[in-house]
Residue frames relative to the residue before (quaternion, step in Angstrom):
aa qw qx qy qz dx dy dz
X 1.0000 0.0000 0.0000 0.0000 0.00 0.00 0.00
X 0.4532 -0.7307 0.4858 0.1572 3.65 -1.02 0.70
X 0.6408 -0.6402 0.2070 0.3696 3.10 -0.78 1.62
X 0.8195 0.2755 -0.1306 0.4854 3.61 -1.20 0.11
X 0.2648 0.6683 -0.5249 0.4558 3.83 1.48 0.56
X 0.3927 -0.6477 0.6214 0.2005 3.04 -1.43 1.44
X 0.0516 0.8051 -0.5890 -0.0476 3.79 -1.31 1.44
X 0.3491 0.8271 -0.4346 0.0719 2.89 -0.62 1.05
X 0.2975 -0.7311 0.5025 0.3527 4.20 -0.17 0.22
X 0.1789 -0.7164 0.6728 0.0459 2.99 -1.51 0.12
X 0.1145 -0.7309 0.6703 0.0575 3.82 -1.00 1.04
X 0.0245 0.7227 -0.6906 -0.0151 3.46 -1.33 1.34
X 0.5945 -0.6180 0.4796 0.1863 3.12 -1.17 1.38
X 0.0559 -0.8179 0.5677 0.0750 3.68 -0.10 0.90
X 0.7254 -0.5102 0.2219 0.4053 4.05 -1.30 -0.35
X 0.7346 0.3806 -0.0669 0.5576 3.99 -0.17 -1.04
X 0.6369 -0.5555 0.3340 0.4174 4.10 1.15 0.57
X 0.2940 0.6779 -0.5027 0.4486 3.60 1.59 0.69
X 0.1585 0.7866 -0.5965 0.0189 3.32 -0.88 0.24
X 0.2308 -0.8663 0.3626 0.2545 3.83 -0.80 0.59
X 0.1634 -0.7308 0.5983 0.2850 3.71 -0.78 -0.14
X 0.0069 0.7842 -0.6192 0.0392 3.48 -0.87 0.86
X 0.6844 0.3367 -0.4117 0.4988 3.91 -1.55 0.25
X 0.8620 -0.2602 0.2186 0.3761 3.66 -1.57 -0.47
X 0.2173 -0.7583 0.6005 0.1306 3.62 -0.55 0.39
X 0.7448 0.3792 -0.4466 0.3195 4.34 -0.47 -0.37
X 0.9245 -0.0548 0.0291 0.3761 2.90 -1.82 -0.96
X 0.5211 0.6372 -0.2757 0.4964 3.75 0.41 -0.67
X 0.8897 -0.0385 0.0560 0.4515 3.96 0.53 -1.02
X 0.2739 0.6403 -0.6439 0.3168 3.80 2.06 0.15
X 0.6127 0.5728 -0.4379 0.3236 4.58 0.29 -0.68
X 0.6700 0.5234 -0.1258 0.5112 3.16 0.96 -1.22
X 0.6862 0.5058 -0.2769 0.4433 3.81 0.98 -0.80
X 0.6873 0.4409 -0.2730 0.5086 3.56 1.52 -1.19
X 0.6083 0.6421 -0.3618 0.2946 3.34 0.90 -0.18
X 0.5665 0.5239 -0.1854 0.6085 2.88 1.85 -1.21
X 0.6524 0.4142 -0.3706 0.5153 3.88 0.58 -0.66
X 0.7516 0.4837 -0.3473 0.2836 3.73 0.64 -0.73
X 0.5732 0.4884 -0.4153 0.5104 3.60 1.58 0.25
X 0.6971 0.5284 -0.4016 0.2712 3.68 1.00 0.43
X 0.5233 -0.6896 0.3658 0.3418 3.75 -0.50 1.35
X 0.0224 -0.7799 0.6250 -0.0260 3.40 -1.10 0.72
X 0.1322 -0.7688 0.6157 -0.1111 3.49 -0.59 1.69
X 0.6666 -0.6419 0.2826 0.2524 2.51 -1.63 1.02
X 0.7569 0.4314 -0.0871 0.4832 3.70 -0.34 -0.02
X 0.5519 0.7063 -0.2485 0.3673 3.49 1.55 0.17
X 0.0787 -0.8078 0.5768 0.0927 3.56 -0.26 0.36
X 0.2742 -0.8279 0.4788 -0.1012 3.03 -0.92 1.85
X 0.0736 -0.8390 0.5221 0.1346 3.34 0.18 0.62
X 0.2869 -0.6547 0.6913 0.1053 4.59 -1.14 0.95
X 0.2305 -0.7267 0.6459 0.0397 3.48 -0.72 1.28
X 0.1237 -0.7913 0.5902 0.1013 4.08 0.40 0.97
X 0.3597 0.8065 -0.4577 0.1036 3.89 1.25 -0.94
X 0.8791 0.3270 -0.0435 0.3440 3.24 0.96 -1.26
X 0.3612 0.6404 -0.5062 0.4507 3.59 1.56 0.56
X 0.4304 -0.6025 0.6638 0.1052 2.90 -1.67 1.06
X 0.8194 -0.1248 0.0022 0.5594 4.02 1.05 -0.30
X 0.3279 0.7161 -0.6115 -0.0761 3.20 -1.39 -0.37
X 0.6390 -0.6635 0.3802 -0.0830 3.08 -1.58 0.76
X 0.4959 -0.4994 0.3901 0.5937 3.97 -0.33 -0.68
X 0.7989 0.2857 -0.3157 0.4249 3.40 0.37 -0.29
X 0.4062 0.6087 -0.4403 0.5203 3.54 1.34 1.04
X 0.5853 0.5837 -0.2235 0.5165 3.27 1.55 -0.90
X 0.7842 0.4029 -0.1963 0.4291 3.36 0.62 -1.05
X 0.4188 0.5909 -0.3309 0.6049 3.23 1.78 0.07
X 0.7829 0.3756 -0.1970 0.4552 3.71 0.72 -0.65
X 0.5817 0.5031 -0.2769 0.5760 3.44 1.48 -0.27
X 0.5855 0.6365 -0.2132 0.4545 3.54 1.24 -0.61
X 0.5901 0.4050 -0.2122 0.6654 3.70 1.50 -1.10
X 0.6809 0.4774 -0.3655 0.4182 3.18 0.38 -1.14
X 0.7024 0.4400 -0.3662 0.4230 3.93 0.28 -1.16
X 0.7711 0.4403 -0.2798 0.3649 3.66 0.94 -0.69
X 0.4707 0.6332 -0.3029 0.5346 3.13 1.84 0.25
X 0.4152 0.7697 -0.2412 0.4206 3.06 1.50 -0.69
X 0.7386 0.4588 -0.0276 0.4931 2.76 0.26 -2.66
X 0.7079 0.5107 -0.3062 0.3800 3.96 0.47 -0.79
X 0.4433 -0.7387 0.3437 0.3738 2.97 1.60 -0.62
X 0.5627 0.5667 -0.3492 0.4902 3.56 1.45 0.33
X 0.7331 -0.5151 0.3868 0.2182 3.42 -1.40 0.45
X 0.1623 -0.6722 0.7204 0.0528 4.04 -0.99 0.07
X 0.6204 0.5393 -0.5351 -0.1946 3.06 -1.24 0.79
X 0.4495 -0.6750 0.4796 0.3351 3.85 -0.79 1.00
X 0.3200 -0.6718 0.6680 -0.0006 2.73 -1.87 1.29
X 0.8582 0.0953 -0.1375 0.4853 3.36 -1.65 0.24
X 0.1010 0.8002 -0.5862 0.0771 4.01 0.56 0.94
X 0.7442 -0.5094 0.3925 0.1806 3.10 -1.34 1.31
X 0.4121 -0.6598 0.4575 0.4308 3.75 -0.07 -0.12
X 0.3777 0.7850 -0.3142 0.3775 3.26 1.91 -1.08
X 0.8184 0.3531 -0.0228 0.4528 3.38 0.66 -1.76
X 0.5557 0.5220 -0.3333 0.5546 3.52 1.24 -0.52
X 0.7864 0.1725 -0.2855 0.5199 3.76 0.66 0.15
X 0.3527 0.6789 -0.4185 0.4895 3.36 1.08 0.63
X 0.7753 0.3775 0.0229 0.5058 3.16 0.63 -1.90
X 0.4844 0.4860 -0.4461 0.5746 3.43 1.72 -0.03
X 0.5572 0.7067 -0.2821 0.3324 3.34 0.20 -1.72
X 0.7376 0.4821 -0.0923 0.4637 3.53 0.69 -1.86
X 0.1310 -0.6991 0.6143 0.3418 3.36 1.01 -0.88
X 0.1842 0.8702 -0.3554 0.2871 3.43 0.39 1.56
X 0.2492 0.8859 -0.2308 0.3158 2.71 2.34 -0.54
X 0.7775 0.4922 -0.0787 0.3834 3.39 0.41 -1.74
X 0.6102 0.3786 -0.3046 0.6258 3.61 1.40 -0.88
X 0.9092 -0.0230 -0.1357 0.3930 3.56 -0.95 -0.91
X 0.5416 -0.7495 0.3802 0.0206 2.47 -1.75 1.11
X 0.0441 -0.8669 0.4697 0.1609 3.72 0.49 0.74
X 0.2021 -0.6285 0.7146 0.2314 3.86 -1.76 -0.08
């Protein structure tokens, strides 16, 4: 990214427990992303669905941001799964041998 580039992510609360993430995703904003993920409710039995459609990057520590929702989704007892992943993240999540935990559409 080129110096003085604007970096930042953004979470919008979408309908039916969809929700998107959109702009940059890693080290620079994974702080900024959990903050934004930590003000969404998570019940038990829910199934949450991470629109990825609209990121522009992300990284390993974008990942661990997603493994982080995903583990505390876990713990709530509701579901994770990410949609339209980045290729970025589809070989990330390969790479990891990550396959087996989250679940993408």
């Amino acid at each position: 990214m080129s110096e003085g580039a604007s970096v930042n992510v953004k979470l919008e609360k979408g309908p039916d427990g969809r929700h998107c993430l959109s702009g940059h995703l890693g080290f620079d904003t994974a702080e900024d992303a959990m903050r934004q993920l930590d003000v969404l409710p998570l019940a038990s039995g829910a199934a949450y669905r991470l629109d990825l459609s609209a990121l522009k990057s992300i990284d390993s520590a974008g990942l661990a941001v997603i493994l982080e929702y995903w583990r505390r989704c876990r713990q709530a007892g509701a579901s994770l799964v990410l949609e339209e992943s980045p290729e970025q993240l589809t070989r990330l999540i390969r790479i990891s041998g990550l396959e087996t935990v989250l679940e993408t559409a």
